[in-house]
BAFIKE-554629 format. One record per residue (C-alpha): residue in one letter; residue number from 1; x negated, y, z negated. Coordinates in Angstrom, 1 decimal. Example, Ala and Ser with C-alpha at 12.3 -4.5 7.8 and 13.67 -1.06 7.14 Angstrom:
2
@r: A | k: 1 | px: -12.3 | py: -4.5 | pz: -7.8
@r: S | k: 2 | px: -13.7 | py: -1.1 | pz: -7.1
! end
This chain:
224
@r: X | k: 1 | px: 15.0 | py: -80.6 | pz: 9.3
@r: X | k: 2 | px: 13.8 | py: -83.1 | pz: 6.4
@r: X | k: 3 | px: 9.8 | py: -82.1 | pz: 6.1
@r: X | k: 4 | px: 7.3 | py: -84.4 | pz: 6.2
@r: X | k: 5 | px: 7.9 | py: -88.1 | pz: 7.5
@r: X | k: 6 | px: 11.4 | py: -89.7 | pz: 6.3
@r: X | k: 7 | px: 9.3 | py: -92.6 | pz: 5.1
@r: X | k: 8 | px: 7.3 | py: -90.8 | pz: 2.5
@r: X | k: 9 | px: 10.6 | py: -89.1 | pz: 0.8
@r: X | k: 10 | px: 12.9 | py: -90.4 | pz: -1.7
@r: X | k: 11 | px: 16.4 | py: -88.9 | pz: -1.2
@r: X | k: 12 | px: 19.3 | py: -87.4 | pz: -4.1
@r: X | k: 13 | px: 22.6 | py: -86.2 | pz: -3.4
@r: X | k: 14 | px: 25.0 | py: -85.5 | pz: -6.1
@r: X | k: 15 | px: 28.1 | py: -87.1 | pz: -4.1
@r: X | k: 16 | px: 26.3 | py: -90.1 | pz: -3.1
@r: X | k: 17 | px: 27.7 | py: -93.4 | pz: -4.4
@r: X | k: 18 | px: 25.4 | py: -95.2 | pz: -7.3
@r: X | k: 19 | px: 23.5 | py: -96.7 | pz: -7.7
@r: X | k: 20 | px: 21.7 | py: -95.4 | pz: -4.6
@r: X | k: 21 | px: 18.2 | py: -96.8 | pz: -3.5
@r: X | k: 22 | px: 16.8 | py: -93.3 | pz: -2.8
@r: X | k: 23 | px: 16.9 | py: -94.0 | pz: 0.9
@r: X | k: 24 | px: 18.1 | py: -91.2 | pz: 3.7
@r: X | k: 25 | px: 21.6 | py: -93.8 | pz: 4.2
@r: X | k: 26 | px: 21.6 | py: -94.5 | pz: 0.3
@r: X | k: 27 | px: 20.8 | py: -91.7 | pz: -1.2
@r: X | k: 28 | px: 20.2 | py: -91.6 | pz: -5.5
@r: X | k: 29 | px: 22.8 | py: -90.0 | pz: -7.1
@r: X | k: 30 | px: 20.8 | py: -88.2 | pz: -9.7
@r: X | k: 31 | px: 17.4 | py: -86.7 | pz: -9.7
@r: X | k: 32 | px: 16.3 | py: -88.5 | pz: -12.7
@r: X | k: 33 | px: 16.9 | py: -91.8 | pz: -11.3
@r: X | k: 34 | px: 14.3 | py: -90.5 | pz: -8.6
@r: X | k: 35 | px: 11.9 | py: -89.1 | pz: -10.7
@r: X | k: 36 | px: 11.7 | py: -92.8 | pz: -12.3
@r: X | k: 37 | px: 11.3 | py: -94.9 | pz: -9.2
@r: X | k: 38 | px: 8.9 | py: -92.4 | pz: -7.7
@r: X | k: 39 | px: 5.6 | py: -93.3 | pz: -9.5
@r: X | k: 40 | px: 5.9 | py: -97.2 | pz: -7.9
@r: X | k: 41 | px: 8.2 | py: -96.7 | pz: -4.9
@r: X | k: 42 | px: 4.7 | py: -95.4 | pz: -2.4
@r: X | k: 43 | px: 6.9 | py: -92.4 | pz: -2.0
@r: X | k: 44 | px: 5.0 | py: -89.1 | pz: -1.9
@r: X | k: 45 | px: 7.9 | py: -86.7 | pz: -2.2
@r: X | k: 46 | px: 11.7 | py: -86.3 | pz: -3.7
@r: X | k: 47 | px: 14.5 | py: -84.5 | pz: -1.1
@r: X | k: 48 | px: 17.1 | py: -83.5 | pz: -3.1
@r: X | k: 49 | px: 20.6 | py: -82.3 | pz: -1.3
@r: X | k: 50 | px: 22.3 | py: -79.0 | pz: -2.6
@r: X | k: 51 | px: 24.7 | py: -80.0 | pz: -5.7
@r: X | k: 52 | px: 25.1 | py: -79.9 | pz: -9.7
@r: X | k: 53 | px: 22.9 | py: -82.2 | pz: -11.1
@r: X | k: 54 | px: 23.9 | py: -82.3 | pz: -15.2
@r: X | k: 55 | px: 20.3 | py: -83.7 | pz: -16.2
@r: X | k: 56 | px: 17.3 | py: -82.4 | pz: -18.1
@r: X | k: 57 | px: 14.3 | py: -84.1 | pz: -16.2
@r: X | k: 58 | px: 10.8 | py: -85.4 | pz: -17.7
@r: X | k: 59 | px: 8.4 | py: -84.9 | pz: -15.1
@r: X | k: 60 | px: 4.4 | py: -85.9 | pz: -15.0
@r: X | k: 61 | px: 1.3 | py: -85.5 | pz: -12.5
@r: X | k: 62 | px: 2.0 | py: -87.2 | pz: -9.0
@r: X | k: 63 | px: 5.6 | py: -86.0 | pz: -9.2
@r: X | k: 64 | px: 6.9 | py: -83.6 | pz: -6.3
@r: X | k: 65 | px: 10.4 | py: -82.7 | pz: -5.7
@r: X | k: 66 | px: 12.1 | py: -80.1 | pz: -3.5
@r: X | k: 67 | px: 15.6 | py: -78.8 | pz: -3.5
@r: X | k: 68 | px: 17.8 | py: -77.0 | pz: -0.8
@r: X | k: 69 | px: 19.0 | py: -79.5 | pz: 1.7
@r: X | k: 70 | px: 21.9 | py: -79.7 | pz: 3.3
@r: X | k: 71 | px: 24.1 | py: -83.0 | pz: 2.8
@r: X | k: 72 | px: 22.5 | py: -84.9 | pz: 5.6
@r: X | k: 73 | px: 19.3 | py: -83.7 | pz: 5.1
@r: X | k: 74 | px: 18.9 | py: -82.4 | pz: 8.7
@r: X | k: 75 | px: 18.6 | py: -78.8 | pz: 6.9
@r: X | k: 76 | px: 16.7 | py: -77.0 | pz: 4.6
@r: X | k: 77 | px: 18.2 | py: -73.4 | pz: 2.7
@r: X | k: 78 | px: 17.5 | py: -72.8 | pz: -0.8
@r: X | k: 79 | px: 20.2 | py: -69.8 | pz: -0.6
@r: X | k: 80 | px: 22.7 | py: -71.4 | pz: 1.9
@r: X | k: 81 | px: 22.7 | py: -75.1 | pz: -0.1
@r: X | k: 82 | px: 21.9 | py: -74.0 | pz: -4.0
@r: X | k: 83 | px: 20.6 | py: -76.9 | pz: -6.2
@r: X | k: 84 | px: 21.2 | py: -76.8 | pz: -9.3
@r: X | k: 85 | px: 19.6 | py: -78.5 | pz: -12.5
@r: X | k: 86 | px: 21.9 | py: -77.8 | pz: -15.2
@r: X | k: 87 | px: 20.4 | py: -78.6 | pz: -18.6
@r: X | k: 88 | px: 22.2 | py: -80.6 | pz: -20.9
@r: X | k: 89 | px: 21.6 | py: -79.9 | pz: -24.5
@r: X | k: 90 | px: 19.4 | py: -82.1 | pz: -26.4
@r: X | k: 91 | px: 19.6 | py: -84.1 | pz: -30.0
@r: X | k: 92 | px: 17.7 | py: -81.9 | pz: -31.7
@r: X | k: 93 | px: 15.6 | py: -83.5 | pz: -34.7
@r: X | k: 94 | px: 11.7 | py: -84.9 | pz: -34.7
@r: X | k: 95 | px: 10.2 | py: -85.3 | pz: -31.0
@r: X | k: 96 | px: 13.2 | py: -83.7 | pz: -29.6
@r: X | k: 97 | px: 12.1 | py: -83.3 | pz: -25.8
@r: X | k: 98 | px: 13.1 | py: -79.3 | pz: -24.9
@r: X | k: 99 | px: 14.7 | py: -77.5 | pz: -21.6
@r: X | k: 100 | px: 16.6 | py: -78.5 | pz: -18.6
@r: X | k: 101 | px: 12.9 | py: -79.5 | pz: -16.5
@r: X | k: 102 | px: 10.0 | py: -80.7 | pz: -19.1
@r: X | k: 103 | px: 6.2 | py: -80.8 | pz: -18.6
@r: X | k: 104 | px: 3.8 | py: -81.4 | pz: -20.9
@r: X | k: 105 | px: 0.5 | py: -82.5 | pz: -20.6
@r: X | k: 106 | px: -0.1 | py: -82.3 | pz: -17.2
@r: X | k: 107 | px: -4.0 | py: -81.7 | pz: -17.3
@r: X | k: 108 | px: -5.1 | py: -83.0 | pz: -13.7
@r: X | k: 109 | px: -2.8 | py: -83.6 | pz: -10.6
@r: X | k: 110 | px: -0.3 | py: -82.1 | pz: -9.2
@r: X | k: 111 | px: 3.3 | py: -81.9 | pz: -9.7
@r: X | k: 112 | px: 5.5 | py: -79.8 | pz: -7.6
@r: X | k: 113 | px: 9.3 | py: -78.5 | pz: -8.1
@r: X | k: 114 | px: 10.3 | py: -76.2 | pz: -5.8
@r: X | k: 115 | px: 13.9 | py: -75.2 | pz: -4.2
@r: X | k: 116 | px: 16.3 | py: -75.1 | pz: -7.5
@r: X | k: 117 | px: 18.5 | py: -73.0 | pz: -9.8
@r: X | k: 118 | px: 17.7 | py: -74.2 | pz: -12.9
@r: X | k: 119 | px: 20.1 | py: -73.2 | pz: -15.8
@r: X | k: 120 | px: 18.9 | py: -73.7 | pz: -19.5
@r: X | k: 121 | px: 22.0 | py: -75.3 | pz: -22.0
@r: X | k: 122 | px: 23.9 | py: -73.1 | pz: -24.3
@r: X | k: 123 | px: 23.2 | py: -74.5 | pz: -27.9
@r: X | k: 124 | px: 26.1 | py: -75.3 | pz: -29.8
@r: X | k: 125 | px: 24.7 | py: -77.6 | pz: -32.4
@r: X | k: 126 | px: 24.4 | py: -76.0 | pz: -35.9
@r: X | k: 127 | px: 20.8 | py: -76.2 | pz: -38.1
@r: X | k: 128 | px: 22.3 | py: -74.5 | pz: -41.4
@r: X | k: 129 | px: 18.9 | py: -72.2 | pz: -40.8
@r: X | k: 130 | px: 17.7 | py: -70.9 | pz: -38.1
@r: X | k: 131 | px: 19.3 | py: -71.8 | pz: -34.6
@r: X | k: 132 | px: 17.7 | py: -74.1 | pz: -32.2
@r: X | k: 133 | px: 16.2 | py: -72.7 | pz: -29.6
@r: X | k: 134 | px: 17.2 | py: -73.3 | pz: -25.8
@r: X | k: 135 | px: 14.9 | py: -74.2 | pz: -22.7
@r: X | k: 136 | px: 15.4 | py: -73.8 | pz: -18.9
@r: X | k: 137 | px: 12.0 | py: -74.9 | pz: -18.2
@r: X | k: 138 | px: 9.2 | py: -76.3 | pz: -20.8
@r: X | k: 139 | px: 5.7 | py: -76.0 | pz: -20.2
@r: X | k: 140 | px: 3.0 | py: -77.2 | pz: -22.5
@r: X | k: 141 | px: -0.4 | py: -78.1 | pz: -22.8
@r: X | k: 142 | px: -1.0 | py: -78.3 | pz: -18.7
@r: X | k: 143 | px: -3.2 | py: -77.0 | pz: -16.1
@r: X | k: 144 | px: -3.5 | py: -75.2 | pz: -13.0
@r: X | k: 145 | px: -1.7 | py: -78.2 | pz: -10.8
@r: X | k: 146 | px: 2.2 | py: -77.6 | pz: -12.1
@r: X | k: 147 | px: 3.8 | py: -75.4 | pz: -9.1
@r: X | k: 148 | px: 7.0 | py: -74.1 | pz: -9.6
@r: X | k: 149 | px: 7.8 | py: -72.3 | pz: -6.2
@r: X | k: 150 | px: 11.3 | py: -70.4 | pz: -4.9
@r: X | k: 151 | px: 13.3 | py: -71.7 | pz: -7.8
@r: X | k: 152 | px: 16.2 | py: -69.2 | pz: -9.6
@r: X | k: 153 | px: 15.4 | py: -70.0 | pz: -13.7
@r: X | k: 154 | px: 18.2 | py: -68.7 | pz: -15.9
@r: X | k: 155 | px: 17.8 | py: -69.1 | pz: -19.9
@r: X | k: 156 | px: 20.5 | py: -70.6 | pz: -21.7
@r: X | k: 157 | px: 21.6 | py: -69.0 | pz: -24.9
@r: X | k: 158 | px: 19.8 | py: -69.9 | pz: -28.3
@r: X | k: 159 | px: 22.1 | py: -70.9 | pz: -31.4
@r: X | k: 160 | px: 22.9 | py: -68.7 | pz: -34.1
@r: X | k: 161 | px: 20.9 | py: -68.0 | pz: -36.5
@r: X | k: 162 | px: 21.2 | py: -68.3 | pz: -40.7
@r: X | k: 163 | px: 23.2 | py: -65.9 | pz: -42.5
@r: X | k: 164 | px: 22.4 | py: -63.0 | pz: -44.0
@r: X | k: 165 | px: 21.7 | py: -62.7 | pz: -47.2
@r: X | k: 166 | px: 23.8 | py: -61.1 | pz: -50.3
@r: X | k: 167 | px: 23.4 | py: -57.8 | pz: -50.7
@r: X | k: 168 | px: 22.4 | py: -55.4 | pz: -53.7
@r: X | k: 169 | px: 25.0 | py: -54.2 | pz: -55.3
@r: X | k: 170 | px: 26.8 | py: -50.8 | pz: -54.4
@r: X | k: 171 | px: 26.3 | py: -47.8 | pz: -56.3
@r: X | k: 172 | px: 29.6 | py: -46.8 | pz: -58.6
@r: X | k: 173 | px: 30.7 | py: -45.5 | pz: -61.6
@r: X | k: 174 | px: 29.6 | py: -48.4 | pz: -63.7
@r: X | k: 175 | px: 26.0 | py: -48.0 | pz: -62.3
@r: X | k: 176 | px: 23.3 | py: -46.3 | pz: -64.2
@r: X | k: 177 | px: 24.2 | py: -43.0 | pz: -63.7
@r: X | k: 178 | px: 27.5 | py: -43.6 | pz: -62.6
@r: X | k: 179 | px: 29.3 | py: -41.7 | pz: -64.6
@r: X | k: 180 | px: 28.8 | py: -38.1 | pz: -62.6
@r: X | k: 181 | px: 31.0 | py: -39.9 | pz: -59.8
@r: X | k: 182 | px: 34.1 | py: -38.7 | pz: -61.8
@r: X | k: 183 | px: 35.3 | py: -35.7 | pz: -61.7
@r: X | k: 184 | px: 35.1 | py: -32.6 | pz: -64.4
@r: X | k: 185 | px: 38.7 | py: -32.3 | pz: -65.8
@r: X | k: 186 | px: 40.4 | py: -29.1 | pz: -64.7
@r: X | k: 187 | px: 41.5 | py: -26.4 | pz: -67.2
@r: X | k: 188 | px: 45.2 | py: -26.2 | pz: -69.0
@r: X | k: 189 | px: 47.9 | py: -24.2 | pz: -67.8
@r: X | k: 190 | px: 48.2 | py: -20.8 | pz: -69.3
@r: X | k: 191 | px: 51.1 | py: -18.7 | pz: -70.2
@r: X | k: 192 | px: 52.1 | py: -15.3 | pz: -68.6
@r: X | k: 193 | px: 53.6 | py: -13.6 | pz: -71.5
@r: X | k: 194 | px: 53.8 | py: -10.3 | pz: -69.7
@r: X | k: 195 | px: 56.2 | py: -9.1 | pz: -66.8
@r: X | k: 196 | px: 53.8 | py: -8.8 | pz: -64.4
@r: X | k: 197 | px: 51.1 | py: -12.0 | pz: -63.4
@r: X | k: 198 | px: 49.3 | py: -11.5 | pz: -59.9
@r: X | k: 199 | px: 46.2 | py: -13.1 | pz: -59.2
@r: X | k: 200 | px: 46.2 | py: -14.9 | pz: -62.3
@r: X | k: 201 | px: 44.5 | py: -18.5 | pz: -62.1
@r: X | k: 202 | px: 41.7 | py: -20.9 | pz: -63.1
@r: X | k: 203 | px: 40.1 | py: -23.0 | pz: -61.0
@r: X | k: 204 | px: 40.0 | py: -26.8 | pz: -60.8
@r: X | k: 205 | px: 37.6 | py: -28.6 | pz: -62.0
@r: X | k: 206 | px: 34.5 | py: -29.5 | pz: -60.0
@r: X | k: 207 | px: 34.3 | py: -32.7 | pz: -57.9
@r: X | k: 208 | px: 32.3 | py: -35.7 | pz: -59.1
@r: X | k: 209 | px: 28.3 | py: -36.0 | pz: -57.9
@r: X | k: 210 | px: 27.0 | py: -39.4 | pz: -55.7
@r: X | k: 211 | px: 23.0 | py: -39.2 | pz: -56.3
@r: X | k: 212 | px: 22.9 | py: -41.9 | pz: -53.7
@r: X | k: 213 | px: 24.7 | py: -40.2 | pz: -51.2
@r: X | k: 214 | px: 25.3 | py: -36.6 | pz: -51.1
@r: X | k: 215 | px: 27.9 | py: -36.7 | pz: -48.0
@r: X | k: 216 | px: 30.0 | py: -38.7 | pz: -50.7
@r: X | k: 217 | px: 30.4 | py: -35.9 | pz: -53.2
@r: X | k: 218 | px: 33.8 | py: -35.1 | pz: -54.4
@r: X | k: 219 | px: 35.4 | py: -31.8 | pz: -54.3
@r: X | k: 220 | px: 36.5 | py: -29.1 | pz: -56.4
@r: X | k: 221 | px: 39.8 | py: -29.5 | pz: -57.7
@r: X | k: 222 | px: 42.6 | py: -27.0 | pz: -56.5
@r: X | k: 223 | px: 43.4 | py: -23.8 | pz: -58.7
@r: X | k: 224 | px: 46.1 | py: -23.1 | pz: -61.3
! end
């Protein structure tokens, strides 16, 4: 059943009409809508109903929000009612806020998320250098009080990065030292004046020499 006492929750269900008023008949339709009225609402606690929820949340001290419940909130299964925070990805530039659940600077309190798949975005956006990088959940510069408990955290994919740069140039005839690539030139023909000319023949030339790679060397060529 819905923990604690119905009056100390706020509720979010992804179906619910909007705007909601975060009650148990009016549910919010987005968590992020609940996360804002929390701090002044004399609300303790956020109940969120199993769903996609296509938001990257900002969350500070005081906050405390649990996933997992069934659409009437009379049940609680993480497995059997999956919530899902599905990170959106962000304008990246100066300040750019990162990951699909944010907290930063939470040095004293408490702040709870608990009960939720939480899936980074895929980075599409292009930098021309080095690509962005992508967040499913974005700690920084707090303390002991942040509790993340029985959530499923799956990274995103980064963006690509710069390109390679151009290489040296290959090693070929017109290199220094090129010119053993080419092969020797193989001997004239000669003349069998005589009636009789078994096992008469001179051999090809030899192949040309890589110094750079000895598995390239050519080979010798055939007899005459």
């Amino acid at each position: 059943g819905v923990d604690g006492v119905i009056g100390d929750a706020l509720f979010v269900r992804s179906d619910a009409p909007g705007p909601g008023a975060g009650t148990l008949s009016s549910p919010f339709p987005t968590i992020g809508q609940a996360v804002a009225a929390l701090p002044g609402s004399g609300k303790a606690y956020i109940l969120v109903a199993g769903g996609v929820y296509p938001e990257n949340l900002v969350l500070s001290a005081g906050i405390a929000i649990h996933g997992g419940y069934s659409a009437d909130f009379g049940k609680r299964s993480i497995s059997a009612f999956t919530t899902t925070i599905r990170g959106q990805q962000p304008a990246f530039g100066p300040g750019v806020t990162h990951g699909a659940v944010h907290i930063s600077g939470v040095k004293s309190g408490s702040l709870v998320v608990s009960g939720f798949r939480i899936e980074g975005y895929d980075v599409t956006a292009q930098s021309g250098g080095a690509g962005f990088t992508s967040y499913a959940v974005y700690i920084a510069d707090s303390g002991p009080g942040v509790l993340l408990a029985n959530n499923h955290i799956i990274g995103g994919q980064g963006g690509s990065g710069a390109a390679g740069g151009v290489g040296v140039p290959g090693f070929g005839a017109t290199s220094a030292g090129g010119g053993a690539l080419k092969g020797k030139d193989g001997k004239n023909a000669g003349s069998c004046d005589s009636g009789t000319c078994n096992n008469k023949s001179s051999a090809g030339g030899a192949g040309g020499v890589n110094s750079q790679c000895a598995g390239a060397n050519g080979t010798t060529g055939g007899s005459v």
